[in-house]
Phi, psi and omega in degrees: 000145206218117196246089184308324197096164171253191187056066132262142170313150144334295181334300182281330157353281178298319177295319167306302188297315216282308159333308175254022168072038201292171166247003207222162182198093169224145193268173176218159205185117174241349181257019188069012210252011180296317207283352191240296186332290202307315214274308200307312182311301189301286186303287186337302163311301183299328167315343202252023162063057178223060182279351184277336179305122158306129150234136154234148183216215191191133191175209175269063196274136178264168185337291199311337209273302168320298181324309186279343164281306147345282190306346180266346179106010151302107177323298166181149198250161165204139205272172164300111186128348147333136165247171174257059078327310168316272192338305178271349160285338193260341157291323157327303156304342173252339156318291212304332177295301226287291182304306180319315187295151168289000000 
């Protein structure tokens, strides 16, 4: 696990997973800003030809806004009240499905 700091660009985001060979990316947005944030993290990554990295975060995302961050190929969100046992159970599992597929 590789902890960036905050206010990092999309840019530098994507640039961190390609150095450090993430398999995963999760962001956290408390500013309401997931709806700009999540798709720039992603086309960033994908330039950087690492469309295969999971991204997931978590913040105050409301329904609709999970759904639509869903349909774009957010791995998956969690709201306040997550605990990270949830969080790292469900990363786990979604690594291990991800590596199972062909």
């Amino acid at each position: 696990m590789i902890y960036t700091g905050l206010f990092q660009t999309p840019e530098q985001v994507a640039e961190a997973a390609l150095q450090e060979d993430a398999d995963a990316v999760g962001l956290s947005v408390l500013s309401g800003a997931h709806m700009t944030q999540f798709p720039r993290v992603m086309a960033e990554l994908d330039k950087r030809g690492l469309d295969d990295v999971l991204v997931f975060g978590g913040g105050i995302v409301p329904q609709a806004d999970i759904a639509a961050l869903t349909a774009d190929g957010v791995a998956g969100i969690f709201t306040p009240g997550s605990s990270m046992d949830e969080i790292t159970t469900w990363l786990e599992a979604a690594l291990d499905e991800r590596e199972a597929s062909p």
